[in-house]
N, C-alpha and C positions, 0 to 999 in steps of 0.2 A: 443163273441162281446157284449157292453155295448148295450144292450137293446134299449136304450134311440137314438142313433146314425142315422143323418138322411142322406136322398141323395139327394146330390143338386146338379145343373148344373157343369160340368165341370171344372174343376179351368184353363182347361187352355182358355176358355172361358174369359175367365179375360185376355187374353194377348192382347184381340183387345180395353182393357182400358187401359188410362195412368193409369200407376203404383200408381204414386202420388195419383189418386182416387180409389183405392180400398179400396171396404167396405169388410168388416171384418165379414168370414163366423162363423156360434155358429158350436162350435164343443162338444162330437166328430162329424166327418165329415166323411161320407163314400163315397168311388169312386172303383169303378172295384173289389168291395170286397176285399176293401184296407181298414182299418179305421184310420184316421187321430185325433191325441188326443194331448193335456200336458202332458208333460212325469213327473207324479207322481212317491211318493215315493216305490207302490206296483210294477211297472215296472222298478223299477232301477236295478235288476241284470240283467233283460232278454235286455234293452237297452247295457249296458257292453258289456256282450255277443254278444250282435248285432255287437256293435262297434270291436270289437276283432275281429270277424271272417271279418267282413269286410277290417278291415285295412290290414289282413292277405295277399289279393291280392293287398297290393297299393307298386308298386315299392320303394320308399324310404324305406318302413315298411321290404319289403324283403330283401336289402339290409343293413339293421344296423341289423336285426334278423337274419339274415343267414337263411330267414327260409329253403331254401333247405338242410339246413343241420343239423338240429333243429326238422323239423318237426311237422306239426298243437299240436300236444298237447301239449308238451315242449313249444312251441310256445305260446301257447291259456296259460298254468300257468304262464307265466313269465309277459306276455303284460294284461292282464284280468283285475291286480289290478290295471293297471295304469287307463286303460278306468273304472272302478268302481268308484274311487278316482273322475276322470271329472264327472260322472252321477251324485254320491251325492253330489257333490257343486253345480253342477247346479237345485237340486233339491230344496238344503238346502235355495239357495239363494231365489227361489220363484217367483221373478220378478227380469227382462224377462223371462217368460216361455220357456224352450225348450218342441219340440214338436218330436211326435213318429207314425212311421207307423206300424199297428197290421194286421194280418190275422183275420180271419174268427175263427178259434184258439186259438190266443191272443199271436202267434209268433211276439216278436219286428221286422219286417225286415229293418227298416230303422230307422236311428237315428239323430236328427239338435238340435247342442247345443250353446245356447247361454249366453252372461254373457254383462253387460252392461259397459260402460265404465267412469268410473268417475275418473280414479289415475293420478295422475302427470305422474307413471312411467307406461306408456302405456303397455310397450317392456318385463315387467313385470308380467301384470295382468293377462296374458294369462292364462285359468287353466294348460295348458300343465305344466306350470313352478313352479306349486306347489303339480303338481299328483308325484304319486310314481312309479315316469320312470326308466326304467332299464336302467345305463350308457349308451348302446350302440346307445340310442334314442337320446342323447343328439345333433348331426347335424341338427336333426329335430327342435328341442328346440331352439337350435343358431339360425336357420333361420329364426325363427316365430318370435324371437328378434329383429332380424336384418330388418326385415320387419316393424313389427309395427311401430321401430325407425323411420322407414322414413315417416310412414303415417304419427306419431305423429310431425314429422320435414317440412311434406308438407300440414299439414291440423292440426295449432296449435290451434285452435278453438273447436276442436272436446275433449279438455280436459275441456271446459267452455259450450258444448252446451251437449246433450241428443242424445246418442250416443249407437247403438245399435251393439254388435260383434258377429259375426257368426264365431264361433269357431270351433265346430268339425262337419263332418257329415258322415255319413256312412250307406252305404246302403247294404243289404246282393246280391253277385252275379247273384243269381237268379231271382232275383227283381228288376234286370238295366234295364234298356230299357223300362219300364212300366214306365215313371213318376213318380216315387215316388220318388226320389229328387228335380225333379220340383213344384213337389206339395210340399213338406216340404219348401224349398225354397220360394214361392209365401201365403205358412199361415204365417209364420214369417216373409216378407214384408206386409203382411194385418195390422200384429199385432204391427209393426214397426210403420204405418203408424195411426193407432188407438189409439196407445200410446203416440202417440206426438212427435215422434223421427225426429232429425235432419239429424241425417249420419249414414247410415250402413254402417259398414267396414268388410272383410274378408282375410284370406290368403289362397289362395287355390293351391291347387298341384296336383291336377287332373284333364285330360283335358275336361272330362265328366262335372264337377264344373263349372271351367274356363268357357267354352260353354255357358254353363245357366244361371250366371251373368252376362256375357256380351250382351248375342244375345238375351235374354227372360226380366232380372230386367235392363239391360242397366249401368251395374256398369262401371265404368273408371278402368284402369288400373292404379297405379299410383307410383308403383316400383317394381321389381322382381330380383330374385336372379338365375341365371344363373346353372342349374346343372355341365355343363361338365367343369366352373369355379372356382364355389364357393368351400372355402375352409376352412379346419376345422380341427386346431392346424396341421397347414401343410400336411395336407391330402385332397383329392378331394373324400370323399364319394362318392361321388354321381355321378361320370365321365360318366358312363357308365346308367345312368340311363333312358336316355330317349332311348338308342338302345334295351334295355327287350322286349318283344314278351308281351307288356299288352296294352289293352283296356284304361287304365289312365293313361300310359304313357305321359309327354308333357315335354317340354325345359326347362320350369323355375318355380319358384314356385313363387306366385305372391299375389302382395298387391293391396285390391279393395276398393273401395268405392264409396257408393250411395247415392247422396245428396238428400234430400227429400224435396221437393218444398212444403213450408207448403199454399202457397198463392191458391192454388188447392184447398185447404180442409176447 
């Protein structure tokens, strides 16, 4: 762990402030022998990794991988270069920072990636739709399309103001329930908020996610794609996906956003 790395009050201590006023902790940041950091260029395999093994348990990721019939390593070479591919763009790009959780070790276990939003083609910029995705991810891809389209069709403003995406995030299994996507969550509204941003926007499909932008940053919901509906070149992926036996399980996979009251700051 970075030497340098200090311990401050609890971030979820920040939850009894308006969001709008949070001040922005210097990182790295440590909590529970967690160390919270920028996800630099010397962590970007072990973030991948992170990401990989995490997406591993997320229902939609089981169902286009077959991982039950695949198997984590088959599994981990096929999916690894597409999460690599997101790490280095998000590093390459530099600003907005995505941000990383480490052990004690300097185990990634948890990963929040961001990319900022400036394109006409919102529905577009996502990195999902420029990584090097295996075919069978492409439902996931259509829906992140299909999503953005309506943020960009219900919030047309957010192509002319300073707009911050929270794109991927993942947390390794053993590491739920400890906060460390709350806490990844709550640095990058600090840094949202530091940086001058108007709207964060997300799509999320996990109900652990879902939870923590609504009930903790207070995001709106403001379109969602239906699993046991939605369809995909006449097929229903995902039908069956919220009855799986998972912990992230939820009905729809959904478009958020969090308007940032600059008159607070």
């Amino acid at each position: 762990m970075n030497s340098t790395a200090k311990s401050d009050p609890c971030l979820r201590d920040n939850l009894s402030i308006p969001l709008d006023c949070l001040k922005k902790h210097s990182l790295p940041y440590t909590e529970n022998n967690i160390s919270y950091d920028i996800l630099y260029e010397k962590d970007i395999l072990r973030a991948a990794a992170c990401l990989t093994e995490a997406y591993f348990s997320d229902p939609k990721t089981q169902l286009c991988a077959q991982t039950e019939l695949i198997g984590y390593q088959q599994y981990f070479k096929k999916y690894n270069p597409m999460f690599l591919d997101i790490c280095k763009a998000a590093v390459e790009k530099e600003s907005p920072p995505s941000f990383i959780a480490k052990t004690l070790s300097e185990e990634v276990v948890g990963v929040l990636l961001t990319g900022e939003c400036h394109s006409d083609d919102l529905e577009a910029a996502h990195p999902l739709c420029s990584a090097a995705a295996p075919p069978e991810y492409e439902p996931v891809i259509d829906m992140v399309k299909q999503l953005d389209l309506q943020i960009s069709q219900q919030y047309p403003e957010i192509k002319t103001h300073k707009t911050l995406h929270l794109c991927n995030e993942g947390v390794l299994p053993e590491y739920r329930h400890r906060e460390v996507g709350l806490n990844l969550g709550l640095l990058c509204m600090e840094h949202a908020i530091s940086g001058g941003y108007d709207y964060v926007i997300a799509e999320t499909s996990t109900r652990a996610t879902q939870y923590i932008l609504q009930k903790y940053v207070r995001f709106s919901v403001v379109a969602e794609l239906n699993y046991k509906t939605y369809s995909f070149k006449g097929q229903h992926p995902f039908a069956h996906l919220a009855d799986l036996p998972s912990e992230l399980s939820c009905q729809s996979y959904l478009a958020m956003v969090k308007q940032i009251d600059r008159r607070k700051n």
